[in-house]
N, C-alpha and C positions, 0 to 999 in steps of 0.2 A: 555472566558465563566465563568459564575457566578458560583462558585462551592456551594454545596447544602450540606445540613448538614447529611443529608442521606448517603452521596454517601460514604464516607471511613467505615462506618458501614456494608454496607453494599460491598464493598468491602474485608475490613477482614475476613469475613463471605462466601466468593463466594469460592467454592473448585474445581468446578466442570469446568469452563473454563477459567479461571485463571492461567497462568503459569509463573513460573521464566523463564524460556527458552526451547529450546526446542532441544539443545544437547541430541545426542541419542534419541532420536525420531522414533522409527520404525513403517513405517505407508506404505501398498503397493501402496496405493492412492498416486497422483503426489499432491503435498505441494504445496501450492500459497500461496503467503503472499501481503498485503494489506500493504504499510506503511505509516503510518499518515491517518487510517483509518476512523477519525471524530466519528463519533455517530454510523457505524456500517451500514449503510445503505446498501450500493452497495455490504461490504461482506457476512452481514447475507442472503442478499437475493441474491447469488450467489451459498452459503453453500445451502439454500433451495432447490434450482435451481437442482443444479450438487453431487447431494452426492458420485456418485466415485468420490470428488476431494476432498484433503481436506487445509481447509481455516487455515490461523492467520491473525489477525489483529494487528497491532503492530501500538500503540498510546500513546505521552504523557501525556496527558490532562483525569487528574482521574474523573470527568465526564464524558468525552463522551467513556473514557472504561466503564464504569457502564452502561450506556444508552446502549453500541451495545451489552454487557452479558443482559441484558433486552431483546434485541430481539430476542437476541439467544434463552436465555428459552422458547419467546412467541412461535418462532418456533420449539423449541425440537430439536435443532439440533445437529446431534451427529460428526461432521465430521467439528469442528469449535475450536478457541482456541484464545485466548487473552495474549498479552503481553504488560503489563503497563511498557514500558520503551519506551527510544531514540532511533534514527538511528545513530547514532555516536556508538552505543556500537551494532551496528547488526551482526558485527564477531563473537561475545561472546555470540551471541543467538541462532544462527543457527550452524550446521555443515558445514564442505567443502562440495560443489558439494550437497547439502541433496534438495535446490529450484528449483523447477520447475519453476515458472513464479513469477514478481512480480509488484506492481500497484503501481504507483506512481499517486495519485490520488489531481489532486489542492493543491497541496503541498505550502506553505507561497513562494513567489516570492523574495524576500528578495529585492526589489527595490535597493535598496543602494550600490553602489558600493563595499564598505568597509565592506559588508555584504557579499558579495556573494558567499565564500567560505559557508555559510552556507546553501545553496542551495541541495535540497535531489540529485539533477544532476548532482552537482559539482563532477572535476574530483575524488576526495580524498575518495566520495561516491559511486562515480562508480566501484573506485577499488574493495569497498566493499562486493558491488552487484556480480562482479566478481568470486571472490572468493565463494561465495555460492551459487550461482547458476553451475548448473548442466549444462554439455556440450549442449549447442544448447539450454540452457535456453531461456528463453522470458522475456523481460521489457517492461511496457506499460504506457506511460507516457501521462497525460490528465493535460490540464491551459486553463485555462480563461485568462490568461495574455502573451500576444504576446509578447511582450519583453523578459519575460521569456523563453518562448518558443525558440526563436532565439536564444540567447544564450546556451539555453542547447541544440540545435542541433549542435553548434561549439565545445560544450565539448564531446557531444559522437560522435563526427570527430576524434578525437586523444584519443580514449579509444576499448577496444576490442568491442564493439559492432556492429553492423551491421545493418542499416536501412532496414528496411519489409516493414511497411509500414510511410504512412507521409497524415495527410489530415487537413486543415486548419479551416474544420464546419465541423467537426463530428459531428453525431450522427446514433445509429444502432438501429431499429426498434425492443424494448422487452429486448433490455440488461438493469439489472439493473442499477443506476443510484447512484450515493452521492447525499447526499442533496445539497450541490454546483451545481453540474450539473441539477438537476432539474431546481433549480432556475433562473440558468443562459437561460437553453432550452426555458423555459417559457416566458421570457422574451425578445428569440429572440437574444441570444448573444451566436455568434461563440464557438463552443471548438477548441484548435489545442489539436489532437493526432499522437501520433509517435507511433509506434511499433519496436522494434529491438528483435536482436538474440546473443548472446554471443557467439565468436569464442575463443575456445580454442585448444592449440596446443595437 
């Protein structure tokens, strides 16, 4: 994405859903995190949606965090929060056991063999996810790329997770949507979604 000359101005400037992390976090609301949340789509209008829940979107691309604190504001929402960083550093953003569920949403496929450790599915990630998610946590994982898709259900085979559900053309009548998934819906092309549950001892 084409970054805009606006957008770190107006980034420095944002106090209000803008966070370094979210260590110590006291919120009674069950915590969903978004990661690799694009322009904000699917979580601003989830936050709308569901106010006892509350949302992060955690994204690296300093655009499309500007663009979803946009929507936020347009929607006044108070039960929402933004982290401009990695998932490689997601330990050091959350608490142990602090996530309730988390979305792994058309995440980069990383096609390439010699790539695919960097895969948000990869085992190394999932440990991650692990660890902050809450007993009987939820991951929910959405591609448009089937080869992806098959390989990340080989990795969460040999990781604490537990398959819920599994369907190869998702789609659920009135949930919001990324702008990926729109386009793709539109166009008449498959999602594979998974659903799991974290077992912990």
């Amino acid at each position: 994405m084409r970054k805009k000359k606006w957008v770190l101005p107006f980034l420095e400037q944002e106090k209000e859903y803008l966070v370094e992390d979210m260590k110590g976090f006291e919120e009674e609301r069950p915590l969903y995190i978004e990661i690799g949340m694009g322009m904000g789509d699917f979580i601003t209008q989830s936050a709308a949606l569901h106010p006892d829940i509350f949302y992060v979107g955690l994204e690296r691309e300093e655009t499309c965090v500007a663009r979803a604190i946009k929507k936020a504001r347009d929607l006044d929402l108070k039960n929402f929060k933004v982290l401009h960083d990695d998932a490689m550093d997601i330990s050091e953003l959350f608490d142990e056991e602090s996530v309730s569920l988390i979305y792994l949403h058309f995440s980069d496929p990383w096609p390439k063999k010699r790539t695919h450790k960097r895969r948000l599915t990869y085992p190394t990630f999932l440990k991650s996810y692990e660890k902050i998610l809450k007993k009987d946590g939820i991951l929910v994982f959405k591609t448009d790329n089937q080869d992806f898709f098959a390989d990340s259900l080989t990795y969460f085979e040999t990781s604490a997770f537990e398959l819920l559900e599994k369907d190869e053309d998702y789609y659920k009548e009135g949930e919001p949507m990324t702008a990926y998934q729109a386009k793709f819906h539109a166009e008449g092309k498959p999602i594979c979604y998974a659903k799991y549950k974290v077992n912990k001892v």
